[in-house]
TORKEDREN-153740 format. One record per residue: y, z, x of N, C-alpha, C, CB in turn; residue in three letters; residue number from 1. Coordinates in nm, 3 decimals. Last residue first. Glycine has a CB too. Example, Ala and Ser with C-alpha at 12.3 -4.5 7.8 and 13.67 -1.06 7.14 Angstrom:
BEGIN
<n.north = -0.225; n.up = 0.708; n.east = 1.285; ca.north = -0.106; ca.up = 0.714; ca.east = 1.367; c.north = 0.003; c.up = 0.787; c.east = 1.290; cb.north = -0.060; cb.up = 0.572; cb.east = 1.408; rest = SER; nr = 2> $
<n.north = -0.569; n.up = 0.780; n.east = 1.319; ca.north = -0.450; ca.up = 0.780; ca.east = 1.230; c.north = -0.330; c.up = 0.780; c.east = 1.320; cb.north = -0.447; cb.up = 0.905; cb.east = 1.131; rest = ALA; nr = 1> $
END
This chain:
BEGIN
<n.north = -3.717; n.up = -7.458; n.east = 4.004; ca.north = -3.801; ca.up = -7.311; ca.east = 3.977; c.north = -3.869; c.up = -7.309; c.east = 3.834; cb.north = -3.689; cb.up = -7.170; cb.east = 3.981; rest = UNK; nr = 100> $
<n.north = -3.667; n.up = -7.692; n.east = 3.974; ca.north = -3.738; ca.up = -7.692; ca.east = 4.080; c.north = -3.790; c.up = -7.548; c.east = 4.053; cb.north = -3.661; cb.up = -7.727; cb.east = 4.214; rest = UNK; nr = 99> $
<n.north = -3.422; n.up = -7.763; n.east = 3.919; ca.north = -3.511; ca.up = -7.807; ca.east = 3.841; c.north = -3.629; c.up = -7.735; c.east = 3.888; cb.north = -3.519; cb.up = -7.949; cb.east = 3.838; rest = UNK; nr = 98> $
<n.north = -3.147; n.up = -7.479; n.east = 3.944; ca.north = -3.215; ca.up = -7.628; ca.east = 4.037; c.north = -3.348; c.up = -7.648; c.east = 3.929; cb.north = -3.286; cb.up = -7.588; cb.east = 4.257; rest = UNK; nr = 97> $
<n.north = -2.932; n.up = -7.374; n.east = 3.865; ca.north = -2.946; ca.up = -7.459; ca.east = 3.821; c.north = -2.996; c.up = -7.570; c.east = 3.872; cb.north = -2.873; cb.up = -7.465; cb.east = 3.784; rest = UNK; nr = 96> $
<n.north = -3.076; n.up = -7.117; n.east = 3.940; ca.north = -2.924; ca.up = -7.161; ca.east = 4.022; c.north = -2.917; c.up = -7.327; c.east = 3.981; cb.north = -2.931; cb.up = -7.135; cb.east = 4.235; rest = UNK; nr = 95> $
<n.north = -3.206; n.up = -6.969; n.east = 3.795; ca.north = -3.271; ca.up = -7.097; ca.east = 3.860; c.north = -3.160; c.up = -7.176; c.east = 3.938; cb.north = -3.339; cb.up = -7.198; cb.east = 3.743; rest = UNK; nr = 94> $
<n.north = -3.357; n.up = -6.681; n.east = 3.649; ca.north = -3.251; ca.up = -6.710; ca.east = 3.707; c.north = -3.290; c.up = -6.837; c.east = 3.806; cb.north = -3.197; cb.up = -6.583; cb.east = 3.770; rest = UNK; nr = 93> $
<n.north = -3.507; n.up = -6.573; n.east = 3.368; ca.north = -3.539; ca.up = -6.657; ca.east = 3.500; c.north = -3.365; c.up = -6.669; c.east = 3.525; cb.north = -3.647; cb.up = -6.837; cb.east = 3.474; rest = UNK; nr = 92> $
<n.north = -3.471; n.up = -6.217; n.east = 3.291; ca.north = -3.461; ca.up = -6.376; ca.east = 3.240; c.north = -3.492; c.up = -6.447; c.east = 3.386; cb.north = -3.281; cb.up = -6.428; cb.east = 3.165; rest = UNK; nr = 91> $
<n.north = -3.472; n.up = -5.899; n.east = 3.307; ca.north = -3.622; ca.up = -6.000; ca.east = 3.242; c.north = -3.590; c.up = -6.122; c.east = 3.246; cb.north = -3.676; cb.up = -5.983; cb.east = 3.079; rest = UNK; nr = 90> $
<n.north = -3.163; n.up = -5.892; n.east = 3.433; ca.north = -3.283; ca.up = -5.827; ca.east = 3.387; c.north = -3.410; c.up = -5.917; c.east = 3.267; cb.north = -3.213; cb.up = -5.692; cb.east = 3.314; rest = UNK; nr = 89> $
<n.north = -3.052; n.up = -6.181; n.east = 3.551; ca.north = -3.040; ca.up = -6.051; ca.east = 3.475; c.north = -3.164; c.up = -6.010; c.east = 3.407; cb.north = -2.932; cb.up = -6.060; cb.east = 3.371; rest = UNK; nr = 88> $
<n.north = -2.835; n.up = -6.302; n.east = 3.830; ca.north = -2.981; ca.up = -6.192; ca.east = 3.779; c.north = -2.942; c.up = -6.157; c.east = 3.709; cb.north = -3.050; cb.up = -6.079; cb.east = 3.843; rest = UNK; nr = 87> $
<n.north = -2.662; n.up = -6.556; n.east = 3.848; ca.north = -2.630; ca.up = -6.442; ca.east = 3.817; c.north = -2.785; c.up = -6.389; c.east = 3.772; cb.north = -2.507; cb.up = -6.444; cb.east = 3.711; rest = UNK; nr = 86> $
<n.north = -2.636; n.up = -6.830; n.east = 3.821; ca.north = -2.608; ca.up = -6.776; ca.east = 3.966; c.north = -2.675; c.up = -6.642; c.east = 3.947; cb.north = -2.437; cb.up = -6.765; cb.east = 4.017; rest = UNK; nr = 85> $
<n.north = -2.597; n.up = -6.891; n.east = 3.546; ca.north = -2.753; ca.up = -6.898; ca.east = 3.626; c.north = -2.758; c.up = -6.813; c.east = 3.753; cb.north = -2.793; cb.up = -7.062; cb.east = 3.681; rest = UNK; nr = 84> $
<n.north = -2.331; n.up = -6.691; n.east = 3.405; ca.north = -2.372; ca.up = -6.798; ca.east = 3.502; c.north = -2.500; c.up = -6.793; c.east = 3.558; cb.north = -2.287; cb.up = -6.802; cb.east = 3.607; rest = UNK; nr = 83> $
<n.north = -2.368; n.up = -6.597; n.east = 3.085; ca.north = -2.397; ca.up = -6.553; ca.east = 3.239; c.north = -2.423; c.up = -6.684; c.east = 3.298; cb.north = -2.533; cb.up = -6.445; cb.east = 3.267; rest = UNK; nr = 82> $
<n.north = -2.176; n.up = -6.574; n.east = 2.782; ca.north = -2.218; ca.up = -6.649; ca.east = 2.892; c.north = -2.243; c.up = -6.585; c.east = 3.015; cb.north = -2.133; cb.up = -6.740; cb.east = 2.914; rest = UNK; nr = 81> $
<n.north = -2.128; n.up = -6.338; n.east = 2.493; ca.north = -2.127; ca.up = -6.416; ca.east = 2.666; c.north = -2.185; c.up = -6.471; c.east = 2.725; cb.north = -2.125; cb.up = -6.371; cb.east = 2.758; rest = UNK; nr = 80> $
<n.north = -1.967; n.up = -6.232; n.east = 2.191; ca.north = -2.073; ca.up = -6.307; ca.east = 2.228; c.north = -2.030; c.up = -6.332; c.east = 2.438; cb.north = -2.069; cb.up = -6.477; cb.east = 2.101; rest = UNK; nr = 79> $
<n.north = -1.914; n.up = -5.906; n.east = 2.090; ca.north = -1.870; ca.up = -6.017; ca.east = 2.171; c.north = -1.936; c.up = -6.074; c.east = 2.245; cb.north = -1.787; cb.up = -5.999; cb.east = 2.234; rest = UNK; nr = 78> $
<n.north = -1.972; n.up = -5.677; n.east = 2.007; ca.north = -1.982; ca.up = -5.751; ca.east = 1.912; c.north = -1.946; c.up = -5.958; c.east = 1.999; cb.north = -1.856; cb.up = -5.665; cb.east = 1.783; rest = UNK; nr = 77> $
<n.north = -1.765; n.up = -5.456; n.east = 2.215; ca.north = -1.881; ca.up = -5.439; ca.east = 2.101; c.north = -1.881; c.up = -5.579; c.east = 2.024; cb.north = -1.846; cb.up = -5.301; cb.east = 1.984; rest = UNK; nr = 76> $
<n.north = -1.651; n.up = -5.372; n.east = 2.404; ca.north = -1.674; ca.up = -5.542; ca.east = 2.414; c.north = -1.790; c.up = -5.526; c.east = 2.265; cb.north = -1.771; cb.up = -5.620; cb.east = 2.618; rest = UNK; nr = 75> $
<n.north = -1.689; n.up = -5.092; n.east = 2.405; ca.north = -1.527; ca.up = -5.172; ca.east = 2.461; c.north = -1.538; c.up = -5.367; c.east = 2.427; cb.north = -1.508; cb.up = -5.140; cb.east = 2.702; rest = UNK; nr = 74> $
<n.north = -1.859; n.up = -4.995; n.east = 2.136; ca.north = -1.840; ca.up = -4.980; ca.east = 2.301; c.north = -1.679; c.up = -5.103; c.east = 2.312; cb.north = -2.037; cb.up = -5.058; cb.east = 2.417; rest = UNK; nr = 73> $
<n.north = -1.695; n.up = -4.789; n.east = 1.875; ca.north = -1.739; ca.up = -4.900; ca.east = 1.933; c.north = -1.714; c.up = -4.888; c.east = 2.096; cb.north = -1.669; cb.up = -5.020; cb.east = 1.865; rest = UNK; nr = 72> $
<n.north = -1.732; n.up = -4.564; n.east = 1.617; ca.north = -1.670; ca.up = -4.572; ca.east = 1.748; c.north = -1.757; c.up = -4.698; c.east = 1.817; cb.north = -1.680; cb.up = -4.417; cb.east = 1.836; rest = UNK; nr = 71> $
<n.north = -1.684; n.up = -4.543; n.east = 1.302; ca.north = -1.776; ca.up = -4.564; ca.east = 1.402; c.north = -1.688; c.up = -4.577; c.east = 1.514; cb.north = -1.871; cb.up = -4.681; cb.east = 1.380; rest = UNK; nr = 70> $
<n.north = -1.544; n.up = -4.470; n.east = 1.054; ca.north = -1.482; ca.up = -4.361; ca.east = 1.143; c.north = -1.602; c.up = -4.401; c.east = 1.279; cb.north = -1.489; cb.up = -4.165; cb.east = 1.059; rest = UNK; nr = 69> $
<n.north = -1.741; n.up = -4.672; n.east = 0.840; ca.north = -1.584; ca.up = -4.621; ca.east = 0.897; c.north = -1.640; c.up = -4.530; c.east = 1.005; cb.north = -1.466; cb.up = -4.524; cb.east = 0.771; rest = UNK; nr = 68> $
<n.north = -1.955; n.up = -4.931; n.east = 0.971; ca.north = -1.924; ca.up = -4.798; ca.east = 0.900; c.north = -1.778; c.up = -4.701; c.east = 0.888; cb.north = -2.016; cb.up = -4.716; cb.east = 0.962; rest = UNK; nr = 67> $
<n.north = -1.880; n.up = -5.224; n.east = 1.050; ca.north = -1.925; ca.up = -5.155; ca.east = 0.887; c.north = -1.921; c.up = -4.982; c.east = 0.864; cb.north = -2.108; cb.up = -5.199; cb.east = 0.856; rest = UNK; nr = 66> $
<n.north = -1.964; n.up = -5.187; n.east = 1.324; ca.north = -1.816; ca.up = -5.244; ca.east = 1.225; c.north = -1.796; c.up = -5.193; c.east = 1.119; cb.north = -1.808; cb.up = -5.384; cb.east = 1.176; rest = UNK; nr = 65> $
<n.north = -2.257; n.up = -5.139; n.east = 1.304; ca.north = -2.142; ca.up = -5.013; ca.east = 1.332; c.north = -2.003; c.up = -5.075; c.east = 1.279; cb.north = -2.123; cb.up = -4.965; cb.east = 1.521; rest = UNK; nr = 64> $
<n.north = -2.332; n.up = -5.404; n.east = 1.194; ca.north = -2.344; ca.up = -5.233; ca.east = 1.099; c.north = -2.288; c.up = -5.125; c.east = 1.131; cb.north = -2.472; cb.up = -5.167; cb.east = 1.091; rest = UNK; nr = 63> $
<n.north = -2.232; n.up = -5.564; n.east = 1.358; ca.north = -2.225; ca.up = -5.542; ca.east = 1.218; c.north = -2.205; c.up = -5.457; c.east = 1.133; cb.north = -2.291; cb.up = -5.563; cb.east = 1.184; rest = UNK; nr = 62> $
<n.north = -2.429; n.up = -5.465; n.east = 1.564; ca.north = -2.294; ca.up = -5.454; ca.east = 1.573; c.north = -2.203; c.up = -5.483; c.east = 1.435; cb.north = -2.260; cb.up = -5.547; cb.east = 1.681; rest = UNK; nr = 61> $
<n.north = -2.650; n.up = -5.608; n.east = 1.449; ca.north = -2.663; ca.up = -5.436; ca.east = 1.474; c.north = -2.517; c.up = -5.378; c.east = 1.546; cb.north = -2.814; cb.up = -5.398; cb.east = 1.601; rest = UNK; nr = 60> $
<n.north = -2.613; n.up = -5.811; n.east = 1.421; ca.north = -2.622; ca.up = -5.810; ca.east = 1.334; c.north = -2.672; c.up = -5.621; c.east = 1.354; cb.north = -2.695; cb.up = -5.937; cb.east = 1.284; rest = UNK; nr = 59> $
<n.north = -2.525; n.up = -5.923; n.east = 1.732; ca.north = -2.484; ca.up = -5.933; ca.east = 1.643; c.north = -2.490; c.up = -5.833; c.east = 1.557; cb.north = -2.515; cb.up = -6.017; cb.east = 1.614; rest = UNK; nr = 58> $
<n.north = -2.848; n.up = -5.842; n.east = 1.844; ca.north = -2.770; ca.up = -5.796; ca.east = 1.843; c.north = -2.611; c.up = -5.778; c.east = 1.789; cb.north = -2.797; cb.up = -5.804; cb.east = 1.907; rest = UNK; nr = 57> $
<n.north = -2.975; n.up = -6.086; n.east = 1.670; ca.north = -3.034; ca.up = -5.931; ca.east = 1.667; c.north = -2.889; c.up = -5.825; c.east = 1.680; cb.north = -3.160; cb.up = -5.902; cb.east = 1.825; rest = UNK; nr = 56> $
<n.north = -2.855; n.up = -6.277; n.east = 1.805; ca.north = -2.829; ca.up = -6.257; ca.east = 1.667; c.north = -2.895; c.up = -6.147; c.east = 1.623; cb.north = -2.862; cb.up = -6.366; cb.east = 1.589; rest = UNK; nr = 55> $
<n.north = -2.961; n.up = -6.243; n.east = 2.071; ca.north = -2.769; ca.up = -6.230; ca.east = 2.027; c.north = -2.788; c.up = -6.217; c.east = 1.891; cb.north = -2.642; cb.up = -6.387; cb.east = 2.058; rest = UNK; nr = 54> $
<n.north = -3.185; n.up = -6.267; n.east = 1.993; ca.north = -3.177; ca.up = -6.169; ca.east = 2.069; c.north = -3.012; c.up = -6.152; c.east = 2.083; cb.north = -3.262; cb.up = -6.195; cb.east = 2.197; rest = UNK; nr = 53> $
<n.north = -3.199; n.up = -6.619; n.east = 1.971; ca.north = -3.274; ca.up = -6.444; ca.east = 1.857; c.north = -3.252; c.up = -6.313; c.east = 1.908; cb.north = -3.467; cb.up = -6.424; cb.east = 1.844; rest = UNK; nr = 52> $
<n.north = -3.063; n.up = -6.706; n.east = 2.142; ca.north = -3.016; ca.up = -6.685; ca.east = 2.022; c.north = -3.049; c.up = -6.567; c.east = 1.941; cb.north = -3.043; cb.up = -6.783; cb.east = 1.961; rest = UNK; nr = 51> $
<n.north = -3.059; n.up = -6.735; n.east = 2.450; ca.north = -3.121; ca.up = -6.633; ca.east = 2.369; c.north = -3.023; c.up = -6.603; c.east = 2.266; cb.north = -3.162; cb.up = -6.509; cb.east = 2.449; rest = UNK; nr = 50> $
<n.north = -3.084; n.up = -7.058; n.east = 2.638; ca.north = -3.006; ca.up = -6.943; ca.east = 2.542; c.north = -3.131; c.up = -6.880; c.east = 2.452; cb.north = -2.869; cb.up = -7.023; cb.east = 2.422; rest = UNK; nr = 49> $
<n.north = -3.027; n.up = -7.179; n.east = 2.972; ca.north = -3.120; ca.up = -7.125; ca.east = 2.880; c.north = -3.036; c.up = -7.047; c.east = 2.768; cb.north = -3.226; cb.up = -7.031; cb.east = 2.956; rest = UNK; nr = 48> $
<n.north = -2.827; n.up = -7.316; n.east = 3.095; ca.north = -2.975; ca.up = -7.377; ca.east = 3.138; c.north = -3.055; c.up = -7.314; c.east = 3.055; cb.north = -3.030; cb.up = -7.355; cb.east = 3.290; rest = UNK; nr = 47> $
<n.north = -2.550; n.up = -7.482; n.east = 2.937; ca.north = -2.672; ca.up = -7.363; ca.east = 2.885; c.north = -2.813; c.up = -7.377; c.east = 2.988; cb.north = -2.732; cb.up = -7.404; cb.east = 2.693; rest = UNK; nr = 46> $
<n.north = -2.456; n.up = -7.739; n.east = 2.939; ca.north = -2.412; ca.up = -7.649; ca.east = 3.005; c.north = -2.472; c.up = -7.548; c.east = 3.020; cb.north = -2.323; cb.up = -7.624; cb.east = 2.978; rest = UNK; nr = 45> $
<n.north = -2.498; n.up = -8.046; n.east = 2.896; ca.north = -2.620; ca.up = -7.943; ca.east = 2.994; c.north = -2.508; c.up = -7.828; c.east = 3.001; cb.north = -2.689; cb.up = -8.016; cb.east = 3.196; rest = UNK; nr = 44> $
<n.north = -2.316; n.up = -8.174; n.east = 2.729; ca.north = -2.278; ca.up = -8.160; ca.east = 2.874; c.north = -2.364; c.up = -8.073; c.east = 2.904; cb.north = -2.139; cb.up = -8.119; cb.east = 2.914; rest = UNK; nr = 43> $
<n.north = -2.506; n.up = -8.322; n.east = 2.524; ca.north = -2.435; ca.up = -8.407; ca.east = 2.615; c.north = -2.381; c.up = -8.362; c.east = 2.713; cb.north = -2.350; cb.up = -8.467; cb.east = 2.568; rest = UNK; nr = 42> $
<n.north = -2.612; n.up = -8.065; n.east = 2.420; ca.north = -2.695; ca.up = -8.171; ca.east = 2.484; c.north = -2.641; c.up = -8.321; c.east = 2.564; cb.north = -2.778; cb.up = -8.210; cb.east = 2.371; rest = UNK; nr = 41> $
<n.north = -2.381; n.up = -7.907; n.east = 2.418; ca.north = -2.527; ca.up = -7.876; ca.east = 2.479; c.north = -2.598; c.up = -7.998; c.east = 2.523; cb.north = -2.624; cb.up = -7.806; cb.east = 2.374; rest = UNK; nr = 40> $
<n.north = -2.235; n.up = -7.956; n.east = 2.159; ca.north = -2.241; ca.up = -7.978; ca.east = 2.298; c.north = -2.315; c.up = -7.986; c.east = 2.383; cb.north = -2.200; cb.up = -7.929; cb.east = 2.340; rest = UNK; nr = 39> $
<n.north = -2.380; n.up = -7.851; n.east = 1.871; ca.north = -2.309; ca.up = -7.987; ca.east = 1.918; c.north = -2.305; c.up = -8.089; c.east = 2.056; cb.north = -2.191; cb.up = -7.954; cb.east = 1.909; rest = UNK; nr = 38> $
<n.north = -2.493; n.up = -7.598; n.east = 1.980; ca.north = -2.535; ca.up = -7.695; ca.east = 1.949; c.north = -2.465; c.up = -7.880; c.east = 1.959; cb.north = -2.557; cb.up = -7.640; cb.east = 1.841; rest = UNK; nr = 37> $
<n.north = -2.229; n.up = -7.485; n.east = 2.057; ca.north = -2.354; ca.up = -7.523; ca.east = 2.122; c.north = -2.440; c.up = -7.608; c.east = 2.139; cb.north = -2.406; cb.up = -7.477; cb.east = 2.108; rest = UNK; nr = 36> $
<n.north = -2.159; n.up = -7.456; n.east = 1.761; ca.north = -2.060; ca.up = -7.535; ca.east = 1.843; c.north = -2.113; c.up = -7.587; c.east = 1.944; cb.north = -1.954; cb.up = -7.468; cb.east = 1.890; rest = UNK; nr = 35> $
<n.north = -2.318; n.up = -7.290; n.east = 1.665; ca.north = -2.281; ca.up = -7.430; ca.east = 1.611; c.north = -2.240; c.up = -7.508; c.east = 1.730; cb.north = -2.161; cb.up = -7.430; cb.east = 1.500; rest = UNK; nr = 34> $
<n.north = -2.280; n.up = -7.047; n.east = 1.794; ca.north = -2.409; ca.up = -7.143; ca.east = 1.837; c.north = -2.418; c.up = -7.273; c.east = 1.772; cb.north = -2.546; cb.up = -7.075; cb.east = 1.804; rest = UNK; nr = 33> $
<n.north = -1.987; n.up = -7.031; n.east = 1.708; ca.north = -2.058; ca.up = -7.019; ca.east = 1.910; c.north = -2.161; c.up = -7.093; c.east = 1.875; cb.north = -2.127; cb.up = -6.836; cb.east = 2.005; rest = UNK; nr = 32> $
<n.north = -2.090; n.up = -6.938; n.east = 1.466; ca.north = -1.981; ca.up = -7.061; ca.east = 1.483; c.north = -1.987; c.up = -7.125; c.east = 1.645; cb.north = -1.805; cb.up = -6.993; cb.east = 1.450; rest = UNK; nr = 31> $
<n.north = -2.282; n.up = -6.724; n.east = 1.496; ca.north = -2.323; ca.up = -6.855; ca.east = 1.423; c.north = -2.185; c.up = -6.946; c.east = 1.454; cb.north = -2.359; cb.up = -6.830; cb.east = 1.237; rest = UNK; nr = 30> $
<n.north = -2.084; n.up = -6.533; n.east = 1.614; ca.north = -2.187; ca.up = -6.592; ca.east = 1.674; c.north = -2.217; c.up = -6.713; c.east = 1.625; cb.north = -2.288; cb.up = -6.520; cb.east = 1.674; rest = UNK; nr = 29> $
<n.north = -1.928; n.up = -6.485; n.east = 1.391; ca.north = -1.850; ca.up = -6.550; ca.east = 1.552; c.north = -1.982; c.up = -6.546; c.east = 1.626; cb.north = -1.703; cb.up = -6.431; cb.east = 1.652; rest = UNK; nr = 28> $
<n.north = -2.059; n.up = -6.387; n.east = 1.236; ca.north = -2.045; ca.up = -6.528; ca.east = 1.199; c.north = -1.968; c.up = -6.567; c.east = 1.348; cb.north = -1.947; cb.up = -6.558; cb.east = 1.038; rest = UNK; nr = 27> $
<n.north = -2.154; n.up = -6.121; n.east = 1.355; ca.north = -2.264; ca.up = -6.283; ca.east = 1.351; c.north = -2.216; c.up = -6.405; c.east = 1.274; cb.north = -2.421; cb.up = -6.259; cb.east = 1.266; rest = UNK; nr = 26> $
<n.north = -1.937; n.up = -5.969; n.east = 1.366; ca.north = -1.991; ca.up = -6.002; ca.east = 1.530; c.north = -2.091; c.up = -6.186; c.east = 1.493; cb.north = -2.151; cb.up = -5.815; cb.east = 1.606; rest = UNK; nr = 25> $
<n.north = -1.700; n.up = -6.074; n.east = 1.112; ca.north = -1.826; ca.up = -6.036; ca.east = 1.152; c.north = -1.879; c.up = -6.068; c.east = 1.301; cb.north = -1.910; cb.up = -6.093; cb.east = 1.057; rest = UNK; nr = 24> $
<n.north = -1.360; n.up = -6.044; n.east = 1.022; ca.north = -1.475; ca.up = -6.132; ca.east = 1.066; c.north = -1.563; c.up = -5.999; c.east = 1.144; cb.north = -1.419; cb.up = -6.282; cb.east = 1.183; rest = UNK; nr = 23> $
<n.north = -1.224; n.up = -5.863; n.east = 0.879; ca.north = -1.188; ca.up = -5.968; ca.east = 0.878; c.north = -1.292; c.up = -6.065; c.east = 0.946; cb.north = -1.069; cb.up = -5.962; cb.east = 0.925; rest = UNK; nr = 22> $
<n.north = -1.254; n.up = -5.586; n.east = 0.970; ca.north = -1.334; ca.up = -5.603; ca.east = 0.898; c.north = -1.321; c.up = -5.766; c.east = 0.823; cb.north = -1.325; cb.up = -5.484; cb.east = 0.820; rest = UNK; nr = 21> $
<n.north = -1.104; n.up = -5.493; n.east = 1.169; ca.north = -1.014; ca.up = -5.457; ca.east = 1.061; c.north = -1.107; c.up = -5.580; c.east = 0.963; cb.north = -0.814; cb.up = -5.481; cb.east = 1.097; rest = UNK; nr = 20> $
<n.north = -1.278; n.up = -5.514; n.east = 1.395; ca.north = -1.210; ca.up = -5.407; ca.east = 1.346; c.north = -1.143; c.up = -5.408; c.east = 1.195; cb.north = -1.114; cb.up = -5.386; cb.east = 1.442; rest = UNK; nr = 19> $
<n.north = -1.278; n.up = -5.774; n.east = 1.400; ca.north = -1.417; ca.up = -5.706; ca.east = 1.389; c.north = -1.382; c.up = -5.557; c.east = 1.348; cb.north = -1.507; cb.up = -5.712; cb.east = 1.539; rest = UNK; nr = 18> $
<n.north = -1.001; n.up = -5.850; n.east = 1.483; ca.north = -1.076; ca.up = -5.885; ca.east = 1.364; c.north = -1.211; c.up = -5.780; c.east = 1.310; cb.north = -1.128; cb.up = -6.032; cb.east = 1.400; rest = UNK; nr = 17> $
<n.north = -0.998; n.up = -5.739; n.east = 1.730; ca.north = -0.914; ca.up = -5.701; ca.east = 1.662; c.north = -0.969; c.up = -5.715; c.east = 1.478; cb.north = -0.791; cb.up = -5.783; cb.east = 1.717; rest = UNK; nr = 16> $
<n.north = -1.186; n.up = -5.883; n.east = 1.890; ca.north = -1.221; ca.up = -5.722; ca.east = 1.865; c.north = -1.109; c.up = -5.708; c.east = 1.728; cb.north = -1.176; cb.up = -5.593; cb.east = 2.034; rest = UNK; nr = 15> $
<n.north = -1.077; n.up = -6.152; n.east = 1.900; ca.north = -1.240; ca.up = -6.112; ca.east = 1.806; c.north = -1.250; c.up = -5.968; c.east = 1.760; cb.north = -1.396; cb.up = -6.128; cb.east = 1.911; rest = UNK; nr = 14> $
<n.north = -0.859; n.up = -6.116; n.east = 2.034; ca.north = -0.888; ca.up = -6.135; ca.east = 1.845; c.north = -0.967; c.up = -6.086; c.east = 1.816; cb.north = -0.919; cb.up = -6.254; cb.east = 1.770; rest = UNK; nr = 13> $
<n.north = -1.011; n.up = -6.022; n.east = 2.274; ca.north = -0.865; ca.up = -5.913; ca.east = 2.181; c.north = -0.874; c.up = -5.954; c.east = 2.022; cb.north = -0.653; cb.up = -5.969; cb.east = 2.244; rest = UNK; nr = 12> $
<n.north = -1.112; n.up = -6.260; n.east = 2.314; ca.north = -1.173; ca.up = -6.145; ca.east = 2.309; c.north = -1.123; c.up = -6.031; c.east = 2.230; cb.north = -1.185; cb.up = -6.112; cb.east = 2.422; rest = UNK; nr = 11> $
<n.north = -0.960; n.up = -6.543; n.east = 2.144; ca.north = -0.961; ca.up = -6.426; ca.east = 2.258; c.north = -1.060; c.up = -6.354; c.east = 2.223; cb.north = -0.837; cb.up = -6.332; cb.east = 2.275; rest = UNK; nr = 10> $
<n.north = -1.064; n.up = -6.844; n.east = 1.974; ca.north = -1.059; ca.up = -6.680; ca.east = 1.975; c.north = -1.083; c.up = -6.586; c.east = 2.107; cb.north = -1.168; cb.up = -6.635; cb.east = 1.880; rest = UNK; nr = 9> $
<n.north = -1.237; n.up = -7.040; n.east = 1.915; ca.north = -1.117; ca.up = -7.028; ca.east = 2.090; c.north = -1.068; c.up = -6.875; c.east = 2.024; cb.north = -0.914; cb.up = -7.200; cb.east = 2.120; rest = UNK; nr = 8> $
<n.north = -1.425; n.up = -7.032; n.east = 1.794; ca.north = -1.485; ca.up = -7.079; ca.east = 1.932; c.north = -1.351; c.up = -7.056; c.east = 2.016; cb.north = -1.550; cb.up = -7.255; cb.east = 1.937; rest = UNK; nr = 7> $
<n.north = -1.269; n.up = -7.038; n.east = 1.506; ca.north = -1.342; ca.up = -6.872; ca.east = 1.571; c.north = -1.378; c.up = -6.934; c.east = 1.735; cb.north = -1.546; cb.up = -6.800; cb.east = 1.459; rest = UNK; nr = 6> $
<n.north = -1.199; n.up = -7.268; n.east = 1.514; ca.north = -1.099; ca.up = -7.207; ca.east = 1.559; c.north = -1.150; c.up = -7.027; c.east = 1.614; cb.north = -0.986; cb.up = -7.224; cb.east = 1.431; rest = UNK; nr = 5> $
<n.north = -1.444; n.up = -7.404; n.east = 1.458; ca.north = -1.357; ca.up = -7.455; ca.east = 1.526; c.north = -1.286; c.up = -7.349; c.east = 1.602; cb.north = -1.282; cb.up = -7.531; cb.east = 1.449; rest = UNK; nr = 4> $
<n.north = -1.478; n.up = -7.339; n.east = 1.149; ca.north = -1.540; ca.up = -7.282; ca.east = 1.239; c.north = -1.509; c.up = -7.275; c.east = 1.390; cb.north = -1.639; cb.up = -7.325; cb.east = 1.221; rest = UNK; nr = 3> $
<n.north = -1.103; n.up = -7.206; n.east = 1.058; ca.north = -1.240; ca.up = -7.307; ca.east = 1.034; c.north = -1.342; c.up = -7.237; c.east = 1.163; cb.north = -1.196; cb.up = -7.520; cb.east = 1.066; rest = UNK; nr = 2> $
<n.north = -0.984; n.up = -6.972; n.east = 0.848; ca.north = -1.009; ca.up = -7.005; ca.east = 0.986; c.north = -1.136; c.up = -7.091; c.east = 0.992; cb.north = -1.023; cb.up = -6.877; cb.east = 1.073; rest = UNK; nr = 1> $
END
């Protein structure tokens, strides 16, 4: 599976995979922040990203994947987007005006 193809992966894949130990929460991150990268700067879509803090978390979803008989939350390991619109705890929220 190229890197390409982890970026259109359902949610259901990702979990399905992450389960049966076929892909990792942080390489379907690192392929997301490739891909980001690429884009990002020609379509502004990101007004802000917290890489070090997905890849923290990633890589502590990893380790429950990794253990047998672990029990996972329902979205365990699955990278997301919050629309600016949207408060979230400690981040600036700027409704994508320049101006805050």
């Amino acid at each position: 599976m190229t890197e390409d193809d982890l970026c259109y992966l359902t949610a259901t894949e990702a979990l399905r995979f992450f389960k049966s130990r076929k892909l990792k929460p942080s390489d379907l991150l690192a392929a997301l922040k490739a891909r980001a990268g690429r884009v990002n700067p020609k379509l502004n879509v990101f007004a802000d990203q917290y890489w070090d803090e997905a890849e923290s978390m990633a890589r502590a979803a990893d380790a429950r994947y990794a253990k047998r008989g672990a029990r996972f939350r329902p979205l365990e390991g699955i990278p997301l987007a919050v629309k600016d619109a949207q408060r979230v705890k400690g981040k600036r929220t700027t409704h994508g005006s320049l101006v805050h």
